[in-house]
PDB file of N, CA, C and O in Angstrom:
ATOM      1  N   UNK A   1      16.624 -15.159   4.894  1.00  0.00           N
ATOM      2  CA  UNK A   1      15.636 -14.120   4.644  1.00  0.00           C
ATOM      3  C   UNK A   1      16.319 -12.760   4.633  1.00  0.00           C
ATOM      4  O   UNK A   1      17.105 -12.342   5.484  1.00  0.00           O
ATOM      5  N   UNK A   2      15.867 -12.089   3.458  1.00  0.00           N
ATOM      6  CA  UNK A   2      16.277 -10.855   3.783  1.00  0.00           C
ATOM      7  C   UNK A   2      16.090  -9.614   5.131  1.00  0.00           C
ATOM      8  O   UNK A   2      15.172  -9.823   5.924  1.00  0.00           O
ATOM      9  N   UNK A   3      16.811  -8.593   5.300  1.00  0.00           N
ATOM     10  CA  UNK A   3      16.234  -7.912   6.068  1.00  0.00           C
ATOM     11  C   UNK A   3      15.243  -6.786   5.566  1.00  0.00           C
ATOM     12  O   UNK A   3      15.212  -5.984   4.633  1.00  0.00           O
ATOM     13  N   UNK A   4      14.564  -7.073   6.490  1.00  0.00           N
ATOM     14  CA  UNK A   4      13.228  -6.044   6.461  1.00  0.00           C
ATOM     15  C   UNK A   4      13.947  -4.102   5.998  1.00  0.00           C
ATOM     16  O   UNK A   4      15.072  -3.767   6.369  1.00  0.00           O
ATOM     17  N   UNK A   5      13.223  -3.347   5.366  1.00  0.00           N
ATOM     18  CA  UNK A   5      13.542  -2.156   5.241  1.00  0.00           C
ATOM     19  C   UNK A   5      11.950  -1.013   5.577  1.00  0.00           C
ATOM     20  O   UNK A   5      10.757  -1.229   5.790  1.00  0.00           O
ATOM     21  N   UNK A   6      12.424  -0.356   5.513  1.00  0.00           N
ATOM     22  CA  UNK A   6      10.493   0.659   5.646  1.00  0.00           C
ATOM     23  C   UNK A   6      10.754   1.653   4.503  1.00  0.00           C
ATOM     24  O   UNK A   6      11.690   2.403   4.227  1.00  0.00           O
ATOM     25  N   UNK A   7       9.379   1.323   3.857  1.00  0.00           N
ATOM     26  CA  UNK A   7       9.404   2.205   2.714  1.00  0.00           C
ATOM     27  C   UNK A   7       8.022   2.978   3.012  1.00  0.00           C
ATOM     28  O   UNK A   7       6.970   2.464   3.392  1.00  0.00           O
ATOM     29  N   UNK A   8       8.341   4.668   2.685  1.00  0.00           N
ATOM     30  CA  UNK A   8       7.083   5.557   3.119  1.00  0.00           C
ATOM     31  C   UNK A   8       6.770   5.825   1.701  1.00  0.00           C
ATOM     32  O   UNK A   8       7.736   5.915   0.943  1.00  0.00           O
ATOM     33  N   UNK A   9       5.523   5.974   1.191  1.00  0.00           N
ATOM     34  CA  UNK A   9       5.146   6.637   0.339  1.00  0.00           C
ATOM     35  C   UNK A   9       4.040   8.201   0.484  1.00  0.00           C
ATOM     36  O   UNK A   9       3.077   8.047   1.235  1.00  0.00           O
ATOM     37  N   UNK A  10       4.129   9.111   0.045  1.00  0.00           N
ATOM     38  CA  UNK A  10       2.877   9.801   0.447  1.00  0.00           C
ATOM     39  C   UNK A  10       1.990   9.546  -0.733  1.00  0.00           C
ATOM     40  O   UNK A  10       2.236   9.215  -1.893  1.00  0.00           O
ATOM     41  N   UNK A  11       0.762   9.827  -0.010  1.00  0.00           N
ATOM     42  CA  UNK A  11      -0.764   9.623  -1.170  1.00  0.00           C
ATOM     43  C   UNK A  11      -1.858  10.514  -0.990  1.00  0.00           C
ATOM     44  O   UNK A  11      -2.411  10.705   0.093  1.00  0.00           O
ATOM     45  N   UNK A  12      -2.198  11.116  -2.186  1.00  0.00           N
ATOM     46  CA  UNK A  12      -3.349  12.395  -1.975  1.00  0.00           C
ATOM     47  C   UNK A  12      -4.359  11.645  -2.101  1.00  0.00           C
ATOM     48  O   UNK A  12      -4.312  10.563  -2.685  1.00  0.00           O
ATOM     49  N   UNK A  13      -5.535  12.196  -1.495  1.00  0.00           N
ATOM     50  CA  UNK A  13      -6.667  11.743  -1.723  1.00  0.00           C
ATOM     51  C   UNK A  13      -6.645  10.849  -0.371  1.00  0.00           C
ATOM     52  O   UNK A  13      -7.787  10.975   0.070  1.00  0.00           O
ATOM     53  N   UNK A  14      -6.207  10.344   0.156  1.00  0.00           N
ATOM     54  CA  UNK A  14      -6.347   9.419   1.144  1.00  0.00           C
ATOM     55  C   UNK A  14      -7.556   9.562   2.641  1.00  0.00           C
ATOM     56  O   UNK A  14      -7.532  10.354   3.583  1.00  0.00           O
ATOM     57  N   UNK A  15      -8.258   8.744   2.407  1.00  0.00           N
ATOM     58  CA  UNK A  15      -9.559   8.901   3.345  1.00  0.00           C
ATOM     59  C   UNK A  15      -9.342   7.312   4.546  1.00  0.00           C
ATOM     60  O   UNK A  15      -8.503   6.412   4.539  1.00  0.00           O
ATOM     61  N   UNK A  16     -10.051   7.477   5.081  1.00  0.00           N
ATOM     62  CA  UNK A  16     -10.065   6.047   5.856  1.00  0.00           C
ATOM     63  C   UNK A  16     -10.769   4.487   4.953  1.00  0.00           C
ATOM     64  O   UNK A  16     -10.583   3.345   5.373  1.00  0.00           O
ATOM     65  N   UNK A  17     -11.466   4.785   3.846  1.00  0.00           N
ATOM     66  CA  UNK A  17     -12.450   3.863   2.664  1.00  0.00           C
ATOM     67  C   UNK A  17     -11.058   3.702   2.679  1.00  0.00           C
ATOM     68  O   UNK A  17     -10.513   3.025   3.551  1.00  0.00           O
ATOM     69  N   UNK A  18     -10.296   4.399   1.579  1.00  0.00           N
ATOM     70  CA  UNK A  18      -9.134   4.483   0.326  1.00  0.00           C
ATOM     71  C   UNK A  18      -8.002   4.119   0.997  1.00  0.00           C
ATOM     72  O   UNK A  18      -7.110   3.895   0.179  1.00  0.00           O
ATOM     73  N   UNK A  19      -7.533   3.912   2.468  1.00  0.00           N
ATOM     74  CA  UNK A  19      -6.619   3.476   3.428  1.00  0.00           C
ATOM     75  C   UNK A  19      -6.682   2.146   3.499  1.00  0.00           C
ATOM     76  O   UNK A  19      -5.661   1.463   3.586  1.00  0.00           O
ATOM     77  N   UNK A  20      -8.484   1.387   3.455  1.00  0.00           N
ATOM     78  CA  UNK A  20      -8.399   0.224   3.684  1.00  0.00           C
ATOM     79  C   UNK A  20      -8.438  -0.989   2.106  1.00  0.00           C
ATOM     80  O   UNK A  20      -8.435  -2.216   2.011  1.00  0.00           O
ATOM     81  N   UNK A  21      -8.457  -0.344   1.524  1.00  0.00           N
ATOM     82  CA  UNK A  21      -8.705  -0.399  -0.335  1.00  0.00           C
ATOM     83  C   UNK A  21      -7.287  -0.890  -0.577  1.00  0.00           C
ATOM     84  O   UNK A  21      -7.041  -1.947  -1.158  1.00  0.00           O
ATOM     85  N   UNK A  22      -6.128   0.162   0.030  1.00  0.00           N
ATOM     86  CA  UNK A  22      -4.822  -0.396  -0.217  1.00  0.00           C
ATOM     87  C   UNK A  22      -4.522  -1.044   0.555  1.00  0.00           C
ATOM     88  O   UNK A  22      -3.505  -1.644   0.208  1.00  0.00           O
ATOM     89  N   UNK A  23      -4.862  -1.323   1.560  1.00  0.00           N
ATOM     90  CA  UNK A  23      -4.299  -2.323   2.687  1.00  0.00           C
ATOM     91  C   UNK A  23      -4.602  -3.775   1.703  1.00  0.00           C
ATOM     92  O   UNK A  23      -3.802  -4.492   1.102  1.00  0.00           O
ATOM     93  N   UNK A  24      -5.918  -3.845   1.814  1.00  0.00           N
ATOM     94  CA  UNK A  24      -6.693  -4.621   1.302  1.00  0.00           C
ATOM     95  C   UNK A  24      -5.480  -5.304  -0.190  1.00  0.00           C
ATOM     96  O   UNK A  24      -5.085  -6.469  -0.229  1.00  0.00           O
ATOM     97  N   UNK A  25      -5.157  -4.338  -1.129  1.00  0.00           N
ATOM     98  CA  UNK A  25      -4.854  -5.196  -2.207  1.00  0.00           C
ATOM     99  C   UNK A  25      -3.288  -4.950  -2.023  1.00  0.00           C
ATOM    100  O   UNK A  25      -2.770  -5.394  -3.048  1.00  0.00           O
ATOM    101  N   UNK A  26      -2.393  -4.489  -1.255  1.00  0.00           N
ATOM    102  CA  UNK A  26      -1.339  -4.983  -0.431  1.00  0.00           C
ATOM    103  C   UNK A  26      -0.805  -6.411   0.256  1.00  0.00           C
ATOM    104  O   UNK A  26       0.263  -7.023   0.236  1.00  0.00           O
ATOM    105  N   UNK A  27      -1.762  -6.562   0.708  1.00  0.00           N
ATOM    106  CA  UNK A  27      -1.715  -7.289   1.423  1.00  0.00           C
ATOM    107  C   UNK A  27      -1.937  -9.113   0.689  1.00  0.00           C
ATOM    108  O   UNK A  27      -1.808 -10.209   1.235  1.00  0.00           O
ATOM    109  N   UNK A  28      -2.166  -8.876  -0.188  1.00  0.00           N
ATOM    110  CA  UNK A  28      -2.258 -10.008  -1.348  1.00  0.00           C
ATOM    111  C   UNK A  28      -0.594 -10.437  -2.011  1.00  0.00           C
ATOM    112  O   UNK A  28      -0.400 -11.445  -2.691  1.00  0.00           O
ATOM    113  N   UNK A  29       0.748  -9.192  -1.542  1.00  0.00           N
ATOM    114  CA  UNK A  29       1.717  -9.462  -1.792  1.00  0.00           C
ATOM    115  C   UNK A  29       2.566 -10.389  -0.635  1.00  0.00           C
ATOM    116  O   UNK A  29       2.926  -9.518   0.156  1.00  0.00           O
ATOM    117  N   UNK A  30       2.941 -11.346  -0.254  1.00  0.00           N
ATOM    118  CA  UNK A  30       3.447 -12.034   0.490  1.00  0.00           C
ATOM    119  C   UNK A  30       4.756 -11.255   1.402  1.00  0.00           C
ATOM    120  O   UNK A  30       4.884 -11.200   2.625  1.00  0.00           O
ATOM    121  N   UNK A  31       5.494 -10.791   0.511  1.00  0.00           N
ATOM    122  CA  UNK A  31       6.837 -10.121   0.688  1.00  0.00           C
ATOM    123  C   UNK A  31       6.453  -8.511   1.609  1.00  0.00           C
ATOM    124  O   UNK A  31       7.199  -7.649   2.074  1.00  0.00           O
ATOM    125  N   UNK A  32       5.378  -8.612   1.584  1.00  0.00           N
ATOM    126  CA  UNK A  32       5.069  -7.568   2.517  1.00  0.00           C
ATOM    127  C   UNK A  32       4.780  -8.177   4.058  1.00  0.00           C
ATOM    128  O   UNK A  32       4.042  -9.122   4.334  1.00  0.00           O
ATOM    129  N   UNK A  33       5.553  -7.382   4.952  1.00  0.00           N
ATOM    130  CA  UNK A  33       4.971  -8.291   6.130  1.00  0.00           C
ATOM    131  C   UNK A  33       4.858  -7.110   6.992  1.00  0.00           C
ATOM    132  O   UNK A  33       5.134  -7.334   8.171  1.00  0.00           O
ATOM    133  N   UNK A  34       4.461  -5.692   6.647  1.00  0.00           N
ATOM    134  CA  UNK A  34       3.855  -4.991   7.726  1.00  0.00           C
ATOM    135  C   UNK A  34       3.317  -3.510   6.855  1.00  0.00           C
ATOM    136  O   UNK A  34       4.096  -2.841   6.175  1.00  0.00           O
ATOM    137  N   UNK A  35       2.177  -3.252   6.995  1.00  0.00           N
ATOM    138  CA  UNK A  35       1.628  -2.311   6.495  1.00  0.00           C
ATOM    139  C   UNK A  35       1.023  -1.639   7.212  1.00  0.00           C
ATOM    140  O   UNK A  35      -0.063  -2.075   7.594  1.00  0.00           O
ATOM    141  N   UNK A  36       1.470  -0.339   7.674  1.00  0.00           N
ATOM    142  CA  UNK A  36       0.741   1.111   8.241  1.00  0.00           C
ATOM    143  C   UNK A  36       0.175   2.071   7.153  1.00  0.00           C
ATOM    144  O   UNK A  36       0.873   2.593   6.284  1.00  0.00           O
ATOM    145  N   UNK A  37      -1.017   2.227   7.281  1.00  0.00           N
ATOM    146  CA  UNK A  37      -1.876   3.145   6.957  1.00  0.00           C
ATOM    147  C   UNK A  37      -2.081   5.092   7.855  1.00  0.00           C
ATOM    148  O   UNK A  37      -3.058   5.533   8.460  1.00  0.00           O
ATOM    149  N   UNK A  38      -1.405   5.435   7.705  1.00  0.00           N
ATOM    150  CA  UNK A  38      -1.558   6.976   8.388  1.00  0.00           C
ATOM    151  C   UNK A  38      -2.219   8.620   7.825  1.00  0.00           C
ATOM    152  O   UNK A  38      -1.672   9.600   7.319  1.00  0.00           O
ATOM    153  N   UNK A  39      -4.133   8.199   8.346  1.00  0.00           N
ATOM    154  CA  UNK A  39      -4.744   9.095   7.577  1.00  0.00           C
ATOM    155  C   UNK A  39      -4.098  10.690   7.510  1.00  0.00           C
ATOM    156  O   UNK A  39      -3.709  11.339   6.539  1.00  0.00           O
ATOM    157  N   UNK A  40      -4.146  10.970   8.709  1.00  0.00           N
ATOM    158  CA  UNK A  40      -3.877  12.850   9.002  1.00  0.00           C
ATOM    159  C   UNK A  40      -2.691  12.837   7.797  1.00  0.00           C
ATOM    160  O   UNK A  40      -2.730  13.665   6.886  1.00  0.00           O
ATOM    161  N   UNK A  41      -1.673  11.851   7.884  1.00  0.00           N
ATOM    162  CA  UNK A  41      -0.297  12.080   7.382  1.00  0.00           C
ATOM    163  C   UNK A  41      -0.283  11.596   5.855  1.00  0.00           C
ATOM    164  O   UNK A  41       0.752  11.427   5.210  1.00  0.00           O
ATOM    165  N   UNK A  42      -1.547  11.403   5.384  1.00  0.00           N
ATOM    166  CA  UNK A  42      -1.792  10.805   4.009  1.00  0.00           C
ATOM    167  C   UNK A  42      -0.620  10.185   3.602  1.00  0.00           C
ATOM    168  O   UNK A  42      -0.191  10.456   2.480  1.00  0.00           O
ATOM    169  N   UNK A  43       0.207   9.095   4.586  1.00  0.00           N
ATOM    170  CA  UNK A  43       1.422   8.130   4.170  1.00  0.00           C
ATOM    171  C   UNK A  43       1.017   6.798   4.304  1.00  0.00           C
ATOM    172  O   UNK A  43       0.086   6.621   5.089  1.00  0.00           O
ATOM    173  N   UNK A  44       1.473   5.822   3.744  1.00  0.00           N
ATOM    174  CA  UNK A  44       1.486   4.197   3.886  1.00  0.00           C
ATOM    175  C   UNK A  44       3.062   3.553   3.810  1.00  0.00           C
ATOM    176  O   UNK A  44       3.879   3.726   2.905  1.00  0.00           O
ATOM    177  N   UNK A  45       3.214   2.789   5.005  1.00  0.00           N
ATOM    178  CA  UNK A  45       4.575   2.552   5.586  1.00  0.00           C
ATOM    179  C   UNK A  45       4.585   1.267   4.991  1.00  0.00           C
ATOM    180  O   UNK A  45       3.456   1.005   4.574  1.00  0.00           O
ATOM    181  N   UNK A  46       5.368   0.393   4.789  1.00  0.00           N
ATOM    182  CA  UNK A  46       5.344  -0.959   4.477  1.00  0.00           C
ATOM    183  C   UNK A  46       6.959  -1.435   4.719  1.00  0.00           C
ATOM    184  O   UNK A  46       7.885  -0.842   4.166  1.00  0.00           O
ATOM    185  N   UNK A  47       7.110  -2.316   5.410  1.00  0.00           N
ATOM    186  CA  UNK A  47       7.897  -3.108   5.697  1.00  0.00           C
ATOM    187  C   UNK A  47       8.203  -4.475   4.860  1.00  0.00           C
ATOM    188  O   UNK A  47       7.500  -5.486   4.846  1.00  0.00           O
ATOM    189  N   UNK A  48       9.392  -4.259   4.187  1.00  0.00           N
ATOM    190  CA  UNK A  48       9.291  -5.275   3.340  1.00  0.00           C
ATOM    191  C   UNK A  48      10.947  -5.350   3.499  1.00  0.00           C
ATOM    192  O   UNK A  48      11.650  -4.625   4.202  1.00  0.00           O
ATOM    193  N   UNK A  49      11.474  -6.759   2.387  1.00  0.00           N
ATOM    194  CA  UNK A  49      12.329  -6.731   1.963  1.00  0.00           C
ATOM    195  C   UNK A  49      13.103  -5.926   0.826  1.00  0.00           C
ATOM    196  O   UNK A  49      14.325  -5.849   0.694  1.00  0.00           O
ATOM    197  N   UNK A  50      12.214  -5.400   0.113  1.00  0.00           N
ATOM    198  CA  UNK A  50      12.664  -4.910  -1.001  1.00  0.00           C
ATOM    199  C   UNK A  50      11.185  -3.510  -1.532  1.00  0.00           C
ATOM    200  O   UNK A  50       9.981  -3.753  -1.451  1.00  0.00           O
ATOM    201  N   UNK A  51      11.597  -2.591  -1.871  1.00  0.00           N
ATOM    202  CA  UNK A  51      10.331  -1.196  -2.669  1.00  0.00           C
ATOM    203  C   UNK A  51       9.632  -1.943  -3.702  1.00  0.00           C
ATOM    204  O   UNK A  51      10.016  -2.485  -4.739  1.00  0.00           O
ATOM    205  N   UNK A  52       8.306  -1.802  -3.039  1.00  0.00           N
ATOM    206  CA  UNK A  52       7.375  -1.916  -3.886  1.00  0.00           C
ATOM    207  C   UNK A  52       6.589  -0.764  -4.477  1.00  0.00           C
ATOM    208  O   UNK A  52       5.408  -0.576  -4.189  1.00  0.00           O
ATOM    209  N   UNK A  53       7.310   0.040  -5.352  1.00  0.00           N
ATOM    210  CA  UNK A  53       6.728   1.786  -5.573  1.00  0.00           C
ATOM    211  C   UNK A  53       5.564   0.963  -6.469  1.00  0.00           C
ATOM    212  O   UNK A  53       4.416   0.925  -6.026  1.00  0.00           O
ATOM    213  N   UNK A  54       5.799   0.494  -7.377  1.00  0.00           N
ATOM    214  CA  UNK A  54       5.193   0.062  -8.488  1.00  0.00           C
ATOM    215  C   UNK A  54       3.630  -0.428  -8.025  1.00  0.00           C
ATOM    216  O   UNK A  54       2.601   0.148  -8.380  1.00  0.00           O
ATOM    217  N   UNK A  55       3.684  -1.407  -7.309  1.00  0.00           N
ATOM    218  CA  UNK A  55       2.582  -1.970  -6.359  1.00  0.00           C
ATOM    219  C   UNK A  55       1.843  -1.079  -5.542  1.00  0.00           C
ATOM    220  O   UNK A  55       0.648  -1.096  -5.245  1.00  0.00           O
ATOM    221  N   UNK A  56       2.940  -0.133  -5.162  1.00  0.00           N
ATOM    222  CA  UNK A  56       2.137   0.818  -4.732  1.00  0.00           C
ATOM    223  C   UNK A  56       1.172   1.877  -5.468  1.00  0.00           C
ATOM    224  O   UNK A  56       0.098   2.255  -5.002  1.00  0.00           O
ATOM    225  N   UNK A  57       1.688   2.265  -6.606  1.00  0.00           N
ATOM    226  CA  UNK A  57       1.079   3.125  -7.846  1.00  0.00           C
ATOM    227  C   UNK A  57      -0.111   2.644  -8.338  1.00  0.00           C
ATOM    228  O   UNK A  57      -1.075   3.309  -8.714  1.00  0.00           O
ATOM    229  N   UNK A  58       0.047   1.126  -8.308  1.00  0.00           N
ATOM    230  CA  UNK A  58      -1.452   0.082  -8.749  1.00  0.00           C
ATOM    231  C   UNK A  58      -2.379   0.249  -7.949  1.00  0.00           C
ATOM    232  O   UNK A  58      -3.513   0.517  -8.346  1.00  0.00           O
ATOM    233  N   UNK A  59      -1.982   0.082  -6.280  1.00  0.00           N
ATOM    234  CA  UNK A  59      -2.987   0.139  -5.556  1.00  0.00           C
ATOM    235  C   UNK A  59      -3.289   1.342  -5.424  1.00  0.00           C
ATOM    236  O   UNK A  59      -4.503   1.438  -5.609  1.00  0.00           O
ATOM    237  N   UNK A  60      -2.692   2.633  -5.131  1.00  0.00           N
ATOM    238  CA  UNK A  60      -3.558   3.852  -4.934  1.00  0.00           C
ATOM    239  C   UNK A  60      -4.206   4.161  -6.017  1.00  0.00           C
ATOM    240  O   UNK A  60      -4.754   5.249  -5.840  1.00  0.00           O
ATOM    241  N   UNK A  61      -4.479   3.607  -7.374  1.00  0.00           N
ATOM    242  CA  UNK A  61      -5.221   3.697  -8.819  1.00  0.00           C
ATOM    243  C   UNK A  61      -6.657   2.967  -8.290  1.00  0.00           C
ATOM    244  O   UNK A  61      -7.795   3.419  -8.417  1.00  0.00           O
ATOM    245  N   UNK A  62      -6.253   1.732  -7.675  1.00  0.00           N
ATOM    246  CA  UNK A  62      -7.592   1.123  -7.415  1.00  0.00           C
ATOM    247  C   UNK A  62      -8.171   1.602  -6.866  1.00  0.00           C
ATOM    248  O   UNK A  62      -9.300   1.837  -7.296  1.00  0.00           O
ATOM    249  N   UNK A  63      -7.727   2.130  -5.359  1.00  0.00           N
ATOM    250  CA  UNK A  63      -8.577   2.906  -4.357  1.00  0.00           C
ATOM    251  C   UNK A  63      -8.963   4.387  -4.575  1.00  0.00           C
ATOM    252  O   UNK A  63      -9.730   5.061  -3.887  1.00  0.00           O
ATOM    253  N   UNK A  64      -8.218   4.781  -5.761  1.00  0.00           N
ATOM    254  CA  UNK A  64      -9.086   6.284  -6.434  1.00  0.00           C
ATOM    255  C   UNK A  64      -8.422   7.474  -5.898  1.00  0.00           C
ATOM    256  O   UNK A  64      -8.959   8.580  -5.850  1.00  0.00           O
ATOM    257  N   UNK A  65      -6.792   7.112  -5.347  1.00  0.00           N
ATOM    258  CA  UNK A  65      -6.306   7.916  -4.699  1.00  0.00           C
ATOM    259  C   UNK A  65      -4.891   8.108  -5.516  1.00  0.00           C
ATOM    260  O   UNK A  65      -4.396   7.086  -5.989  1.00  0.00           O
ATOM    261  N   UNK A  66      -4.127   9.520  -5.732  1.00  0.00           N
ATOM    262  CA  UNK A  66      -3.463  10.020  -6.511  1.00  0.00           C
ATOM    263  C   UNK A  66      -1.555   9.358  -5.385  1.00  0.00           C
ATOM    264  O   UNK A  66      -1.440   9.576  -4.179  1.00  0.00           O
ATOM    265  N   UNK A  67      -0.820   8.880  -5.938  1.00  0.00           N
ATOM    266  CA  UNK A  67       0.485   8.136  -5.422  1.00  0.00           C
ATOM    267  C   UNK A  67       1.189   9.208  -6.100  1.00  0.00           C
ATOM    268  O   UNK A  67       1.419   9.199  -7.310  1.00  0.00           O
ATOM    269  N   UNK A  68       1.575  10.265  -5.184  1.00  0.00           N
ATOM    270  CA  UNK A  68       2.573  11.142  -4.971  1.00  0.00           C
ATOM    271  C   UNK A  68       4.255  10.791  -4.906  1.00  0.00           C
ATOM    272  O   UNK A  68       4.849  10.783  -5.984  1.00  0.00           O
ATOM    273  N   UNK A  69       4.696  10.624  -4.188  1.00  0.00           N
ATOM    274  CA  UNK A  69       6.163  10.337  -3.784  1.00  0.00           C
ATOM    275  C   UNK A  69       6.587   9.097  -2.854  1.00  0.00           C
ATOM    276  O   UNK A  69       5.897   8.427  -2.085  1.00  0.00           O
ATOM    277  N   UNK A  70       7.834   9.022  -3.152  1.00  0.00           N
ATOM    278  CA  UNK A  70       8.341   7.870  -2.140  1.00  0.00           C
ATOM    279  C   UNK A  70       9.115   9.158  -1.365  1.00  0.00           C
ATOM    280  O   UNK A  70       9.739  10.122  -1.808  1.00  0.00           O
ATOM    281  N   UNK A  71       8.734   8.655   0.182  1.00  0.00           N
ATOM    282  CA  UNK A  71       9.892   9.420   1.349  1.00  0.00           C
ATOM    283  C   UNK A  71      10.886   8.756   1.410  1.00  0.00           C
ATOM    284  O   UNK A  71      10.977   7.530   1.474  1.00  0.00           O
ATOM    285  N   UNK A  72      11.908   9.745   1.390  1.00  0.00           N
ATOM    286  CA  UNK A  72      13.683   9.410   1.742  1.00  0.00           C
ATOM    287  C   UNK A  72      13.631   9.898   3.362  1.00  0.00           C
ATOM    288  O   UNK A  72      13.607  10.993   3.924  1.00  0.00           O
ATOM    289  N   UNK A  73      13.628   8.288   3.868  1.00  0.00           N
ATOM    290  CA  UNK A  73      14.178   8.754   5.352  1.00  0.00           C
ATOM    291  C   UNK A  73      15.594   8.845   5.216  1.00  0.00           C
ATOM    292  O   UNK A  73      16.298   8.109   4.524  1.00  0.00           O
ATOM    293  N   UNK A  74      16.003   9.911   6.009  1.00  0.00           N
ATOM    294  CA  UNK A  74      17.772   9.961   6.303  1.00  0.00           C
ATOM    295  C   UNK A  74      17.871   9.895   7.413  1.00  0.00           C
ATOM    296  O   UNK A  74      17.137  10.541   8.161  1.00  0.00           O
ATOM    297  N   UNK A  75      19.152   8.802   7.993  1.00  0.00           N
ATOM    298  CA  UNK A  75      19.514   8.740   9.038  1.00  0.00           C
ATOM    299  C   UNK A  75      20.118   9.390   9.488  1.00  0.00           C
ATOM    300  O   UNK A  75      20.802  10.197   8.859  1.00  0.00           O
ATOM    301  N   UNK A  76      20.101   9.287  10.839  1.00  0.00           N
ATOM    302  CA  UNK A  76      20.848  11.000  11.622  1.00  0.00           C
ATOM    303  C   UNK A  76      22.686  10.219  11.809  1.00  0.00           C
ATOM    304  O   UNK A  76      23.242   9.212  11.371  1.00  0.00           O
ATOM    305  N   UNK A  77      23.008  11.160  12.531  1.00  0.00           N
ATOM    306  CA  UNK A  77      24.852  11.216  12.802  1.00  0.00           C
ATOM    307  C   UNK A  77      25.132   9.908  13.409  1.00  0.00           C
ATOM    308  O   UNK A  77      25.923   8.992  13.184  1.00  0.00           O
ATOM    309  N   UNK A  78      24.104  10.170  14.347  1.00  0.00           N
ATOM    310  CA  UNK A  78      24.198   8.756  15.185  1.00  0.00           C
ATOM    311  C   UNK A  78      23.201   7.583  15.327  1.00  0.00           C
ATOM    312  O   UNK A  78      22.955   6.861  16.294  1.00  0.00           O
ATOM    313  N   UNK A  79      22.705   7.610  14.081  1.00  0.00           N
ATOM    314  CA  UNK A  79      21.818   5.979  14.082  1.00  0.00           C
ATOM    315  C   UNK A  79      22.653   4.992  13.326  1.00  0.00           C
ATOM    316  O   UNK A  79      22.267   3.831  13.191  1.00  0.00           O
TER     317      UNK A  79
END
């Protein structure tokens, strides 16, 4: 199995409905095996093997919410 990675995306529009809309049709992908929803921070975390931007762009279309950017976490000096 591969190793797991965390991919952040930010998303406008994001309400607590439109949080569970993408969970909801996320979660229909297997290769996903952890999904955070974070209203204040209008982000969705997903733990996967591999970026699903694409999947992601579909689902914030369904839930009526605008898919902004993927976050570049950078690791510090010493992680």
């Amino acid at each position: 199995m591969s190793k797991l990675k965390s991919y952040t995306y930010l998303i406008d529009g994001l309400n607590p409905e439109k949080g569970v809309k993408i969970k909801k049709v996320l979660q229909k992908i297997p290769e996903i095996k952890s999904i955070t929803v974070d209203i204040p921070g209008g982000t969705v975390e997903l733990f996967s093997p591999k970026d699903f931007e694409t999947e992601m762009k579909y689902a914030s279309e369904l839930a009526g919410t605008s898919f902004r950017i993927q976050i570049k976490k950078k690791r510090g000096l010493f992680s």
